[in-house]
C-alpha positions as CSV (number, residue, x, y, z in Angstrom):
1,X,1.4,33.6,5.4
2,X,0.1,30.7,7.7
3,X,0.5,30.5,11.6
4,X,3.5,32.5,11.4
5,X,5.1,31.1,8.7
6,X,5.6,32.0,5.0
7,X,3.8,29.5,2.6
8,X,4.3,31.0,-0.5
9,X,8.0,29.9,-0.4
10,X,7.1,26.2,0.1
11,X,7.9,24.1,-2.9
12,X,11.9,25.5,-2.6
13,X,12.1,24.3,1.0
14,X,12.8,21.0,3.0
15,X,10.8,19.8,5.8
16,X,13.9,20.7,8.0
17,X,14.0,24.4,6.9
18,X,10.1,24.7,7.4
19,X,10.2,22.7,10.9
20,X,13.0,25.4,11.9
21,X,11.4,28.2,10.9
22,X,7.9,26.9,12.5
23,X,9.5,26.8,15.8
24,X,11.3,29.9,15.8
25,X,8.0,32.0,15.1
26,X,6.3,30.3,18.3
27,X,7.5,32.8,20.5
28,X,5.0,32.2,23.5
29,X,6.0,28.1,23.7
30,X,7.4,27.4,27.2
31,X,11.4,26.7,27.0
32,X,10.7,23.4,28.4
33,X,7.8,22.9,25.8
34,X,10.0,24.2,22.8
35,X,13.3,21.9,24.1
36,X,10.7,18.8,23.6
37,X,9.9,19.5,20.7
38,X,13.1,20.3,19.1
39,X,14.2,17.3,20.8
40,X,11.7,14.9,19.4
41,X,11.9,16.3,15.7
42,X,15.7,16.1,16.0
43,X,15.5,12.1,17.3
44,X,13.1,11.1,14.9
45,X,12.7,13.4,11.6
46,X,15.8,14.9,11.1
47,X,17.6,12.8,9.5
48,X,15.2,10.5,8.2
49,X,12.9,12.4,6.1
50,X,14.1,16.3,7.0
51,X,16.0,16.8,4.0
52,X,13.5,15.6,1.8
53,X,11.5,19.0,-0.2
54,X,8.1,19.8,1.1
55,X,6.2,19.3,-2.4
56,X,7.9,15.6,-2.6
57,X,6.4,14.3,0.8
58,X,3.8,12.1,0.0
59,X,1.6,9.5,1.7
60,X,3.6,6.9,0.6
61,X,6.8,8.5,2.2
62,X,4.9,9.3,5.1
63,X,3.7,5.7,5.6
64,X,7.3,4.9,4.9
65,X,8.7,7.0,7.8
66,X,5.5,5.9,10.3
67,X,6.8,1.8,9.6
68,X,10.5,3.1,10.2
69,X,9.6,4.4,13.5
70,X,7.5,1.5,14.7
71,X,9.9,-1.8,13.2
72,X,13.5,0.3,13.0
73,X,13.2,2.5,16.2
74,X,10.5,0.2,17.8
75,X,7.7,3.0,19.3
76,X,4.6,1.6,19.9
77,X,1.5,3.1,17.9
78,X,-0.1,4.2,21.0
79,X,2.9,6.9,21.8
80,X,2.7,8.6,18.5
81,X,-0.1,10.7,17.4
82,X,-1.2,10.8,13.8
């Protein structure tokens, strides 16, 4: 158990299920503060890269998803933190 959320159980999960479950065990996260961030993950991770299975993110998928977001959805590098 991590932060309030069950690690042993990783490798069977996607980054969707494990977002979910993250932000359901943050019980003291204003409503406003929990709306962004469901909000965010749903705009930008969701679909893109949520279904994939924790143990198969890697860098390269990760530096994948960061180029998607600045040449496909065209964020600038200074509004996302890494």
């Amino acid at each position: 158990m991590y932060n309030g959320l069950n690690t042993g159980s990783m490798s069977a999960r996607t980054l969707n299920e494990w977002f979910d479950e993250y932000l359901e065990g943050k019980k003291r996260l204003k409503d406003s503060t929990r709306a962004n961030y469901k909000f965010t993950y749903d705009r930008y991770v969701r679909e893109y890269i949520g279904s994939k299975m924790l143990t198969s993110i890697d860098e390269r998928q990760i530096k994948k998803f960061y180029v998607h977001l600045l040449e496909d959805l065209h964020l600038k590098p200074a509004s996302m933190e890494i």
